[in-house]
C-alpha positions as CSV (number, residue, x, y, z in Angstrom):
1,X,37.3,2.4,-59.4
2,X,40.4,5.0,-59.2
3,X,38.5,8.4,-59.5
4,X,41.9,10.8,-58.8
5,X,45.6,10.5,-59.2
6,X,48.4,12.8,-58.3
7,X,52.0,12.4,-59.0
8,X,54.4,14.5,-58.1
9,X,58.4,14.9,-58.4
10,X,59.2,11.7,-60.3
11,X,61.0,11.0,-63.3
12,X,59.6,13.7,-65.7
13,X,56.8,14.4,-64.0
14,X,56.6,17.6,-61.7
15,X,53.5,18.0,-61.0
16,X,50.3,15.7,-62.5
17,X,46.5,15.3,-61.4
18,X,44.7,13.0,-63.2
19,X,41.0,12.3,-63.0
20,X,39.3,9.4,-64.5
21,X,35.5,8.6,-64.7
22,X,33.6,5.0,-65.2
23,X,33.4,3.4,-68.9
24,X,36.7,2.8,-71.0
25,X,39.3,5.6,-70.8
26,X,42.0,5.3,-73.5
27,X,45.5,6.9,-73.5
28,X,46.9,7.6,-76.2
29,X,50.9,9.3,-77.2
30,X,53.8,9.1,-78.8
31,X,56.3,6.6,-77.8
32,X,58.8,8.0,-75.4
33,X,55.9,10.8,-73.8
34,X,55.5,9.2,-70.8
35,X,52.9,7.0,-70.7
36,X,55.2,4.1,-68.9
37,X,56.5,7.0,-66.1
38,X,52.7,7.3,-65.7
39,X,52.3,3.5,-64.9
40,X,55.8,3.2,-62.8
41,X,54.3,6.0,-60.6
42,X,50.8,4.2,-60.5
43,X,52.9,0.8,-59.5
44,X,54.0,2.5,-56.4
45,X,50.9,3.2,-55.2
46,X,50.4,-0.9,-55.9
47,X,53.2,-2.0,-53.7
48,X,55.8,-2.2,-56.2
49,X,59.3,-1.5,-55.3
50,X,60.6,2.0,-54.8
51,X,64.2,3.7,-55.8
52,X,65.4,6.6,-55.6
53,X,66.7,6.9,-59.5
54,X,62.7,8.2,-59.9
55,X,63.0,11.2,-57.9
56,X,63.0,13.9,-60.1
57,X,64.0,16.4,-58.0
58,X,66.8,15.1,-55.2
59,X,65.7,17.9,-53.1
60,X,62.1,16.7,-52.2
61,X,60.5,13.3,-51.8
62,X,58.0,11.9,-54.6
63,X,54.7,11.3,-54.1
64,X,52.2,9.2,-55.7
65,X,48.6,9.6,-54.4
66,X,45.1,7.8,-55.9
67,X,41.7,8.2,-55.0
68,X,39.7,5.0,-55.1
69,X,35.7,4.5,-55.2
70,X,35.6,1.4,-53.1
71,X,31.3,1.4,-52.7
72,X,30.7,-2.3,-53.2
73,X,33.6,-3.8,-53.3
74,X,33.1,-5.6,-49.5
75,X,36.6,-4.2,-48.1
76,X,35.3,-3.0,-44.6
77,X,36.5,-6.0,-42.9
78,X,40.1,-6.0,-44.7
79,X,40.0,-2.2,-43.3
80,X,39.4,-3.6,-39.8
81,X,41.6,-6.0,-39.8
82,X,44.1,-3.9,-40.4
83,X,43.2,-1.6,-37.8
84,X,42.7,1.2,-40.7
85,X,40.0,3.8,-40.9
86,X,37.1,2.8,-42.8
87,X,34.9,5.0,-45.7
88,X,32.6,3.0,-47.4
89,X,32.7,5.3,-50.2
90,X,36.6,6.1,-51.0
91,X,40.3,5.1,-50.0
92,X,43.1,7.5,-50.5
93,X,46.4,5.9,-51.5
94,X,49.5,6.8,-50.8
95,X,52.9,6.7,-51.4
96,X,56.3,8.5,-50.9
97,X,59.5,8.1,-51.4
98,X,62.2,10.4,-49.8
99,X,65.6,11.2,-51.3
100,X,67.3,9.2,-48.7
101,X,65.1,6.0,-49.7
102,X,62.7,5.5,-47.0
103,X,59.8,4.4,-48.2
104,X,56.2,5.0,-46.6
105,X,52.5,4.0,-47.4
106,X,49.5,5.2,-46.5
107,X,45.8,4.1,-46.8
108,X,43.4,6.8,-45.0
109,X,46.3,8.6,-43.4
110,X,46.8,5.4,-41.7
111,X,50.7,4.2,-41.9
112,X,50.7,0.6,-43.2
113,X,53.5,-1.9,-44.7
114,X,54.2,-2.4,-48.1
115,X,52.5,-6.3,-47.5
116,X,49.3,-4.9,-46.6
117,X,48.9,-2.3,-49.5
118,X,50.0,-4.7,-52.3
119,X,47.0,-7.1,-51.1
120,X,44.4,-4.0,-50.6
121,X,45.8,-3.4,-54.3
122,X,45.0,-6.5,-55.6
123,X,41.3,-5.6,-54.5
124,X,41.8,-1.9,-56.0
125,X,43.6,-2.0,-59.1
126,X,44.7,-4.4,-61.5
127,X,47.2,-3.5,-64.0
128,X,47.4,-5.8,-67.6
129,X,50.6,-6.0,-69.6
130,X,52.4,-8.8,-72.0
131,X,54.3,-9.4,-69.2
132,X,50.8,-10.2,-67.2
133,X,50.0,-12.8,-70.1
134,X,52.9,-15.2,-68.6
135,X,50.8,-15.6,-65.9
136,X,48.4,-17.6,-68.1
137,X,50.8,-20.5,-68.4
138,X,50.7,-21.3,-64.6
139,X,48.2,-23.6,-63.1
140,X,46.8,-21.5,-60.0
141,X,46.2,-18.5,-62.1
142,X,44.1,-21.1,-64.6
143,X,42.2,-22.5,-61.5
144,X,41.9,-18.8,-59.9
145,X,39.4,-18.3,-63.6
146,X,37.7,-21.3,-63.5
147,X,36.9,-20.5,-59.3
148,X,35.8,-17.0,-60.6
149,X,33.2,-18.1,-63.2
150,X,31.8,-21.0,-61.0
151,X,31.6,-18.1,-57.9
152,X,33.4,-20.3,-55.5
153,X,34.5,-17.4,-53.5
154,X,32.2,-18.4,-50.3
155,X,33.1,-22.3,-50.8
156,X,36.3,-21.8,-51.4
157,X,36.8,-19.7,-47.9
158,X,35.0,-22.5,-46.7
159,X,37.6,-25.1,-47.8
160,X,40.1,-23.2,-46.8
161,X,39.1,-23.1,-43.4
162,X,38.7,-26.8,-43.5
163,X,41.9,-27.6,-45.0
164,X,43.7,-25.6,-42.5
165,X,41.7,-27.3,-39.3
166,X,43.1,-30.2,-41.6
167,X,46.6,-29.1,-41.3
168,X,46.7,-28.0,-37.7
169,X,45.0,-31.4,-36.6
170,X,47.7,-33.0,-38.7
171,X,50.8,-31.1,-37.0
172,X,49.2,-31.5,-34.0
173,X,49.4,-35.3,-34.5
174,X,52.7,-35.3,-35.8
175,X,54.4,-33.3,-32.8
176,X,52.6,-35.6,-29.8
177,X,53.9,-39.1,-31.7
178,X,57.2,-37.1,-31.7
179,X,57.2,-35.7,-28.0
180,X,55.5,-39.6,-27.4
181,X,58.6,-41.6,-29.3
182,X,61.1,-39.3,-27.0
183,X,59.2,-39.9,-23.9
184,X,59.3,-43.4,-24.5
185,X,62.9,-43.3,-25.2
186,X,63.6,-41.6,-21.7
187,X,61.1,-43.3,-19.7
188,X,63.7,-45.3,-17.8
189,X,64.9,-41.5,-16.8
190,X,61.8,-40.2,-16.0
191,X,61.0,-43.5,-13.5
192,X,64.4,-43.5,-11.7
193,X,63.6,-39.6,-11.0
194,X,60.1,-39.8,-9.8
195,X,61.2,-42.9,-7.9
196,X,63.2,-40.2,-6.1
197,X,61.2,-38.2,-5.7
198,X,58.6,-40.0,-4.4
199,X,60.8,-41.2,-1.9
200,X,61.2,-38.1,-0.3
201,X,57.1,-38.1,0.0
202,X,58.0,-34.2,-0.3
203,X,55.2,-31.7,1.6
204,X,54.5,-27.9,0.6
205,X,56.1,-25.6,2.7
206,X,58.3,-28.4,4.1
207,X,62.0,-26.8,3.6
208,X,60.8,-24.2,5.7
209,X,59.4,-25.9,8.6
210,X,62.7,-28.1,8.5
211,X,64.4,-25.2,8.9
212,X,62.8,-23.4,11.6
213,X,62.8,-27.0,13.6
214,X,66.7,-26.9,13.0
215,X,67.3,-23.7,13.7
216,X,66.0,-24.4,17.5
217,X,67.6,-28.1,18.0
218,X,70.9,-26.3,16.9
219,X,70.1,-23.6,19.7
220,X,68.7,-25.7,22.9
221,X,71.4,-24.5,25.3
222,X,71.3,-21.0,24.8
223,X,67.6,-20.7,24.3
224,X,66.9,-22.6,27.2
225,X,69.6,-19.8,29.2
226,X,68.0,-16.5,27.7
227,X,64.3,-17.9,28.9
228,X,65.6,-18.7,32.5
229,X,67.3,-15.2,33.0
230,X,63.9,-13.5,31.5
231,X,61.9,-15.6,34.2
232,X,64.6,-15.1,36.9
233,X,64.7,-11.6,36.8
234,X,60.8,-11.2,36.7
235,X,60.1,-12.8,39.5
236,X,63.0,-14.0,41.6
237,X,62.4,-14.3,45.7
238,X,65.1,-11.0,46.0
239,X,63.9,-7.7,44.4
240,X,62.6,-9.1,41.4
241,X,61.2,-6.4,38.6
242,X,57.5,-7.8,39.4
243,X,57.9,-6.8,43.1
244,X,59.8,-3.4,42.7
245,X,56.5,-2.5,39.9
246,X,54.4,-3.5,42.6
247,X,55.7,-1.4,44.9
248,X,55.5,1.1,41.8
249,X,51.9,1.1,41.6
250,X,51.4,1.4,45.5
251,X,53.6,4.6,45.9
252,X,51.2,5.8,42.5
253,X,48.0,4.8,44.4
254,X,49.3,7.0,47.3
255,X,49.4,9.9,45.1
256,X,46.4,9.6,43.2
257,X,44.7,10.6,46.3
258,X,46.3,14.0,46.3
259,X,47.3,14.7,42.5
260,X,44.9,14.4,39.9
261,X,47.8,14.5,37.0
262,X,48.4,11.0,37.7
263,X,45.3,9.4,38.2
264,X,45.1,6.1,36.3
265,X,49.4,5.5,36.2
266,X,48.6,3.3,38.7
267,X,46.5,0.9,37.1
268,X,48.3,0.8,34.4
269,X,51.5,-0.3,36.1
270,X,48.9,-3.2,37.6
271,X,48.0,-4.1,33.6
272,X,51.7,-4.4,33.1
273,X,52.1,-6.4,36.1
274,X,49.7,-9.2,34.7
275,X,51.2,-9.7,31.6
276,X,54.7,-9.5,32.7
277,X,53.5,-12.3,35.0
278,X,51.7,-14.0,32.2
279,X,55.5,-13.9,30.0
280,X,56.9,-15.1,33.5
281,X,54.7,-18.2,33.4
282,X,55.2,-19.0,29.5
283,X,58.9,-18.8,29.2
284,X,58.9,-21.0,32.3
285,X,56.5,-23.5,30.4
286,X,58.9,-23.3,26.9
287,X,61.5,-24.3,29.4
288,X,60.1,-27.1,30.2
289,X,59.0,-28.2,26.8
290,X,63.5,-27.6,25.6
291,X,65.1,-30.8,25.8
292,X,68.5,-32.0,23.7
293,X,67.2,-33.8,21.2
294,X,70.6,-34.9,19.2
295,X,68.6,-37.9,17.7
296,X,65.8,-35.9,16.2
297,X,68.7,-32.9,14.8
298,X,70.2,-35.5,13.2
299,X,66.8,-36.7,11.3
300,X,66.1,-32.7,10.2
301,X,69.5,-32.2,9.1
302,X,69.5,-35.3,7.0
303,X,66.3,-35.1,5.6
304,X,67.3,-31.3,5.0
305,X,70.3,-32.3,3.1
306,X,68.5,-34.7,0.9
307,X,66.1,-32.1,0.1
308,X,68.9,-30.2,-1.0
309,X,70.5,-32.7,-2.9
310,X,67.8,-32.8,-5.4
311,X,66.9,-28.9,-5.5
312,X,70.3,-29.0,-6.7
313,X,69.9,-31.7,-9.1
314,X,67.0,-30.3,-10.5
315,X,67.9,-26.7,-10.4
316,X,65.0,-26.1,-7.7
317,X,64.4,-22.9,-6.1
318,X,62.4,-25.1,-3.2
319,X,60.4,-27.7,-2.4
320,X,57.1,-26.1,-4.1
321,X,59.5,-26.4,-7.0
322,X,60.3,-29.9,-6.6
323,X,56.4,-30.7,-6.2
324,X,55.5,-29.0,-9.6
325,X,58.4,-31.1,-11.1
326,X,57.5,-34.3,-9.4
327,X,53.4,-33.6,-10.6
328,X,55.5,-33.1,-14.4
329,X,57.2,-36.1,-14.5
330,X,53.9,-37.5,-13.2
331,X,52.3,-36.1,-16.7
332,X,54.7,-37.3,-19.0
333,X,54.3,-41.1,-17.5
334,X,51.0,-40.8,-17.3
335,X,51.2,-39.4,-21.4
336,X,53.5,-42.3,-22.2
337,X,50.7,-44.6,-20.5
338,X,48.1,-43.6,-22.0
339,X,49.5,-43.2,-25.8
340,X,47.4,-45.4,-27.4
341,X,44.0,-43.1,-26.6
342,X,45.5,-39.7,-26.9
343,X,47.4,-40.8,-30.7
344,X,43.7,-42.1,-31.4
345,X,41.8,-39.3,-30.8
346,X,44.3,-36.8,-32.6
347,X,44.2,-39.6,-35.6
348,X,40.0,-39.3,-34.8
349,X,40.2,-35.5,-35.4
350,X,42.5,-35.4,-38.8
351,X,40.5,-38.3,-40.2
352,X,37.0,-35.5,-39.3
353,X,38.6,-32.5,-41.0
354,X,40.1,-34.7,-43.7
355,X,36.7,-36.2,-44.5
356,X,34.9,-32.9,-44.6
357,X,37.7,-31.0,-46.8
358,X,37.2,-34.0,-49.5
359,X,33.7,-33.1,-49.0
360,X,33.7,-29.5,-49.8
361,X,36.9,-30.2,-52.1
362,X,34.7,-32.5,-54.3
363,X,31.8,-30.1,-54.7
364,X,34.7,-27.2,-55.8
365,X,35.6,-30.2,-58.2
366,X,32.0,-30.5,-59.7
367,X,31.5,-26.5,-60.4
368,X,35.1,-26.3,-61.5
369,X,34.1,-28.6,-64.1
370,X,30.8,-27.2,-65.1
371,X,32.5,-23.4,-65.2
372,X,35.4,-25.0,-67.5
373,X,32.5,-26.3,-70.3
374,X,31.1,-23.1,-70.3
375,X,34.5,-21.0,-69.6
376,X,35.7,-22.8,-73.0
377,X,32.7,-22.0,-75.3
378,X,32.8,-18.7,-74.3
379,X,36.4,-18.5,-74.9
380,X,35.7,-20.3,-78.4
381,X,32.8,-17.7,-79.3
382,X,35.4,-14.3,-78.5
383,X,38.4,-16.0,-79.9
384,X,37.1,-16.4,-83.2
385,X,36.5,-13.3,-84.3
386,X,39.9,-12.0,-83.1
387,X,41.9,-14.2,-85.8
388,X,41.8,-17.2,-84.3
389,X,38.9,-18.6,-85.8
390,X,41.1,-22.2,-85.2
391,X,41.3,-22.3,-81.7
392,X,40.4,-25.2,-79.6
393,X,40.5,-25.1,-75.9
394,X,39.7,-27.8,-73.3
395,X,41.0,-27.8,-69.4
396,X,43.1,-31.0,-67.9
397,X,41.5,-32.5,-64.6
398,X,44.2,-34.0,-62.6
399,X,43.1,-35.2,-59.1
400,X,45.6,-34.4,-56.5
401,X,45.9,-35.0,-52.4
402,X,44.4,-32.1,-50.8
403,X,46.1,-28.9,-51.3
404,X,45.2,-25.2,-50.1
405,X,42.9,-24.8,-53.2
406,X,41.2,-28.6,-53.2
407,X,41.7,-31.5,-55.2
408,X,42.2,-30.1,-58.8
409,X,45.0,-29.1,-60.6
410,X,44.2,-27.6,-64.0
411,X,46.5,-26.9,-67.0
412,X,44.5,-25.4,-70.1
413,X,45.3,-27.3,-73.4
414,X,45.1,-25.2,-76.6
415,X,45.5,-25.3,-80.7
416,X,45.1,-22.2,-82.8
417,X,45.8,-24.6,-86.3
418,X,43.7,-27.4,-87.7
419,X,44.7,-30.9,-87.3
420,X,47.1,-29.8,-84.3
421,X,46.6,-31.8,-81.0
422,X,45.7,-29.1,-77.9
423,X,48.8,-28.7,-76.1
424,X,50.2,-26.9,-73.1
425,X,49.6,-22.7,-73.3
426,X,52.5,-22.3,-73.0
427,X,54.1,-25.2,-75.3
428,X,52.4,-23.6,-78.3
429,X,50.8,-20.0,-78.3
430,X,53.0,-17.3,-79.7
431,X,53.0,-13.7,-77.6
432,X,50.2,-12.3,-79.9
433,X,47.8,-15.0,-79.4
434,X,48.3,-15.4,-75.8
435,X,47.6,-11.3,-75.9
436,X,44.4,-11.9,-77.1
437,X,43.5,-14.7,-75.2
438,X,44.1,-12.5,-71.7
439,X,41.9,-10.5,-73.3
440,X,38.9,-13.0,-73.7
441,X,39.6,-14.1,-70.5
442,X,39.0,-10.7,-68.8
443,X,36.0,-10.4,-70.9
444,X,34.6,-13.6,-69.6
445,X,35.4,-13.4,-65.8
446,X,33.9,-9.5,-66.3
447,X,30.9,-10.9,-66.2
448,X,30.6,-13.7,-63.4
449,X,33.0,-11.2,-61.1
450,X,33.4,-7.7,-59.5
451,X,36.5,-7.4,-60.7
452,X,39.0,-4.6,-59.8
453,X,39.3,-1.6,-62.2
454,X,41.6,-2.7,-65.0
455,X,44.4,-1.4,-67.0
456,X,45.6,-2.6,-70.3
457,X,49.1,-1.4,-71.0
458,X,49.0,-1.8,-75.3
459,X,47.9,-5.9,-75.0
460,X,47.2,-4.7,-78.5
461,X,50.6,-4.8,-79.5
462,X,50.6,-7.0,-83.5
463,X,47.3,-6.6,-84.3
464,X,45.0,-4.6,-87.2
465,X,42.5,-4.1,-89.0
466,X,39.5,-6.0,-88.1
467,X,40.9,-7.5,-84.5
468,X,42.1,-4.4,-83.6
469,X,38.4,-3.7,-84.0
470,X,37.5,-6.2,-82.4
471,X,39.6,-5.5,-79.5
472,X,38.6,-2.2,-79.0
473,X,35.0,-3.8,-79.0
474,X,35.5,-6.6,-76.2
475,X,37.2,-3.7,-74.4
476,X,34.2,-1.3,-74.5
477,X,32.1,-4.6,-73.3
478,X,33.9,-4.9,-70.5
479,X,33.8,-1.4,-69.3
480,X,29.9,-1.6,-69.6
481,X,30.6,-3.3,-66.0
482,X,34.1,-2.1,-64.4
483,X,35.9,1.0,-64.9
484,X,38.7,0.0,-67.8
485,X,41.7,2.0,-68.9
486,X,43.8,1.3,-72.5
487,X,46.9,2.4,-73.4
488,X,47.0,2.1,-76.6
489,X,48.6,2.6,-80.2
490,X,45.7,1.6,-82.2
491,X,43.3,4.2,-83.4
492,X,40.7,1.1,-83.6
493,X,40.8,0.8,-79.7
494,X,40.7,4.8,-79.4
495,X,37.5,4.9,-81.1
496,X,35.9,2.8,-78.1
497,X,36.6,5.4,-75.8
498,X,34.7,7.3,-73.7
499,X,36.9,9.6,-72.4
500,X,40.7,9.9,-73.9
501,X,43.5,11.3,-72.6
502,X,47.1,12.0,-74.5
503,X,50.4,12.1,-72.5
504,X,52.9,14.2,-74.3
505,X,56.3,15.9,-73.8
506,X,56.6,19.9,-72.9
507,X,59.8,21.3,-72.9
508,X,61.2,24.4,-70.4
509,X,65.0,26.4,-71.0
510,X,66.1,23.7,-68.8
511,X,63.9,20.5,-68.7
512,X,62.0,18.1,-70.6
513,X,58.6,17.7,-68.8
514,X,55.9,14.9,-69.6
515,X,52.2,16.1,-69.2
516,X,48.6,15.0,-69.5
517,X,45.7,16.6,-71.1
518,X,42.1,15.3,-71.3
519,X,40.3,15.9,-75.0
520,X,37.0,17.1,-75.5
521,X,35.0,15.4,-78.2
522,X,36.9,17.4,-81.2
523,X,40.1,16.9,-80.1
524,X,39.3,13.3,-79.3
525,X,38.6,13.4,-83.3
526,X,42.2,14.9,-84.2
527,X,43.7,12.5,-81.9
528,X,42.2,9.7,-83.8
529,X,43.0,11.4,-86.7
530,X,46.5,11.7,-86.3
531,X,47.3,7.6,-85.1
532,X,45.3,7.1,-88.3
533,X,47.4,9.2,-90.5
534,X,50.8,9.4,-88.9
535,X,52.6,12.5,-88.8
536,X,50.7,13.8,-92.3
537,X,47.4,14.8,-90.8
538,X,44.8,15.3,-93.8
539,X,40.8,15.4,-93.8
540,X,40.8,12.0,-95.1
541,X,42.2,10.9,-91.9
542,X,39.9,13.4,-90.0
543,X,36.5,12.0,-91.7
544,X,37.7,8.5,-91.3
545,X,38.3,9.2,-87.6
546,X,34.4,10.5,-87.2
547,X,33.1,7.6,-89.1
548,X,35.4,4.9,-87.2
549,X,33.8,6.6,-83.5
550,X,30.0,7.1,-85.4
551,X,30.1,3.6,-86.0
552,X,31.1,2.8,-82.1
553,X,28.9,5.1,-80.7
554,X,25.8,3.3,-82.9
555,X,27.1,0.0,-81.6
556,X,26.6,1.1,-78.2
């Protein structure tokens, strides 16, 4: 329930806190104080759109801020969701709005977008009007009450999940017989490529091994001149470098005898000796092995150029690349292939969900049904006394092909004359009856649901006498389970009240400000008085006003 709201800096509000207990609060004033400013500030808080023509003050941003109790009302995992910080005993609300028109919300101090606080507000608040009563002329909000009286909450999540394994399955179908059809249609492509491909019998790693074994056929001549000199000038027969280090390391041996600074330099010349030796040998070996090859260039540098040929035609970095589109083309004929199976299985797996949707769909179907007997005698039993004592109310079953919400689709079919045939709500109930319907209705799902708090912005709007009374009464029954607050023009409905606050004008040399006060038990009476009486206030009006709340508070 909202315990706590502040508004600040918008239309002729400067500066209000508000604070509101469980039970029914009513709010009461004369038209034009500002009760409506009140709710347009509260609206923001509920996602609403924002403009700037609110902002009292163009200097400073508005701010509308609630306080919500939140204990049992199973929001933690919305909160994590959302990545917001969780208090399983109250949510702060906030909104502001800065001269320039940005717009920012805030639940916990935690930043979110105007998409995530209008569903947290759905959970939080809900605000009834006239214009709310259109709603009860469409079919989802009619199967939303039946779905709340039957408790289908924990089915209907399960259907949902169903439905939308249902849906995926379905898509999932639909794009592989698509991506199959096109296959098929470029099969003859797809052949004549891997055919080419094939062909090649491609290796990893090939392109570069080609390319090394080029490089050196290109290069026989001179590689097989640079490896000659390197073993002619080793070890030729006339001063080669082999025999001038080993004289080296004799004329170092002779000195190591008498100088201690370079003992060892000979042996080292000796190590250098053997492997100069040992690169003597080899490049004398690779000589060997060199020959002119023009037959085998020829085979590199064609199979070499038909590599490239198709890295081109491919747009392929390298052979690897050519391999991982070969082992592709590979999986699409092997998809085309094998069709048959894989369109099977997919049609296996929709047919599954399907079947257990219609399942679960069917059972939503049976409570929907049972909830709509007893949603209409309840409705019957509350309309009555309200003026209507006509009324007759039954729900139309159509069966459907499964949709997010199952297999029904509802319309509620209502007469308030006798002898009249139940039509369409909306083909035959006039704005005051629908009014009072809403009001059943929220009666009703009060008691199968833990519903939000709820305002009712004057719903009791054409009405007297003993349905005013009555309407004040169904309004004090619901808030014996949810927090409820009335606006309201009726000094009937003010009666109910348990607390009562009155929105009125105060003017300044240079402004017209609207403010709230909260009345204690006698001015709750004058209030009461006054709606009673109009602008004459007399003790008539003032004893008629203790009687009207004695007899409430005895009916409590």
């Amino acid at each position: 329930m909202i315990k706590q709201l502040h508004i600040s800096n918008y239309a002729l509000i400067d500066r209000l806190d508000i604070g509101f207990d469980d039970g029914l609060t009513i709010i009461t004033g004369e038209t034009g104080a500002g009760k409506s400013i009140i709710l347009g500030a509260l609206s923001l808080i509920l996602g609403e759109r924002a403009d700037t023509k609110s902002i009292r003050d163009m200097s400073s941003k508005t701010v509308v801020e609630a306080t919500f109790d939140i204990a049992g009302y199973g929001l933690q995992r919305f909160f994590e969701e959302q990545d917001i910080d969780w208090d399983d005993h109250e949510c702060l609300v906030r909104r502001e709005l800065s001269p320039t028109g940005r717009s920012r919300a805030f639940v916990n101090d935690t930043p979110v977008a105007l998409s995530v606080l209008r569903e947290l507000a759905t959970r939080l608040l809900d605000i009834h009007s006239q214009h709310s009563n259109m709603l009860l002329s469409q079919p989802a909000f009619q199967l939303s009450i039946l779905d709340s009286i039957a408790g289908n909450a924990g089915l209907l999540d399960d259907y949902r999940k169903t439905y939308q394994e249902y849906r995926n399955a379905l898509k999932q179908l639909d794009d592989t017989q698509r991506a199959i059809e096109q296959l098929r249609r470029n099969e003859d492509y797809i052949r004549f490529q891997l055919d080419q491909l094939h062909a090649l019998q491609l290796q990893p790693d090939e392109d570069k091994l080609l390319e090394a074994l080029q490089s050196k056929l290109s290069n026989v001549t001179e590689l097989k001149e640079d490896l000659w000199s390197v073993e002619n000038e080793l070890n030729n027969e006339d001063n080669s470098i082999l025999e001038r280090l080993s004289a080296v390391a004799q004329r170092l041996e002779n000195a190591e005898k008498n100088l201690s600074e370079v003992e060892g330099m000979s042996a080292r010349v000796r190590s250098a000796i053997i492997d100069l030796k040992d690169i003597s040998q080899s490049t004398g070996a690779i000589v060997d092995t060199l020959n002119d090859d023009p037959a085998e260039l020829a085979r590199v540098d064609d199979r070499l150029n038909n590599i490239y040929s198709l890295e081109r035609k491919h747009n392929a970095q390298d052979v690897n690349h050519l391999i991982a589109i070969q082992q592709d083309y590979e999986r699409q004929l092997g998809e085309i292939e094998h069709n048959d199976d894989i369109i099977e299985g997919l049609k296996e797996l929709v047919n599954t969900h399907r079947t257990t949707a219609l399942d679960i769909a069917s059972r939503l179907s049976e409570r929907r049904h049972d909830a709509a007997n007893r949603f209409g005698k309840d409705l019957l039993a509350l309309a009555a006394p309200l003026g209507m004592k006509n009324i007759a109310f039954n729900v139309d079953f159509t069966t459907t092909d499964l949709t997010p919400s199952g297999t029904d689709s509802v319309e509620f079919m209502m007469s308030f004359n006798k002898n009249q045939r139940p039509m369409p709500v909306k083909d035959t109930a006039s704005g005051g009856e629908i009014s009072r319907v809403m009001l059943c209705i929220k009666t009703i799902t009060a008691r199968h649901m833990r519903l939000p708090s709820i305002i009712f912005d004057e719903v009791d709007t054409g009405v007297s006498g003993d349905v005013a009374n009555m309407i004040g009464e169904m309004m004090a029954g619901i808030a014996s389970t949810i927090q409820v607050i009335a606006i309201t023009h009726l000094p009937q409905v003010a009666a109910n009240g348990d607390h009562h606050l009155r929105v009125f004008k105060t003017d300044t040399d240079v402004e017209t400000l609207t403010q709230v006060e909260t009345l204690d038990e006698h001015e709750h009476i004058m209030e009461i008085a006054r709606m009673l009486s109009g602008k004459g206030l007399n003790q008539a009006a003032i004893e008629n006003a203790k009687s009207l709340i004695k007899h409430n508070i005895k009916r409590k």
